[in-house]
Steps between C-alpha positions, in 0.01 A plus 500: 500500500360236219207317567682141539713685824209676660278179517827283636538787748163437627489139507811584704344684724228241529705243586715659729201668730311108488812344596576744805165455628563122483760494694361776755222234501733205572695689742175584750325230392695300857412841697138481403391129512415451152756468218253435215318839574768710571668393184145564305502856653874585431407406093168679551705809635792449232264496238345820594798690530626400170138613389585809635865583380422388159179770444649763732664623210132490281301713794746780503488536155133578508 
């Protein structure tokens, strides 16, 4: 896999896991009262699963 691939793989991944959580976010933010901080947790949550697909592959390497 070239270098150019990988890093569009990731950013991928990225967006994909931010954009779930988004809408996860959106979805409960009517169930919960507050769309604004549901919809800051669902990025917050995206963002650290895509964190953690990207480097799973670096920490079982080591």
């Amino acid at each position: 896999m070239s270098k150019k691939s990988k890093k569009q793989a990731e950013q991928g991944t990225w967006a994909l896991c931010i954009t779930t959580g988004l809408i996860v976010g959106v979805g409960l933010g009517p169930l919960l009262g507050s769309l604004p901080i549901t919809s800051l947790m669902g990025v917050a949550i995206g963002s650290g699963a895509g964190y953690y697909f990207t480097h799973k592959k670096y920490r079982n390497k080591h």
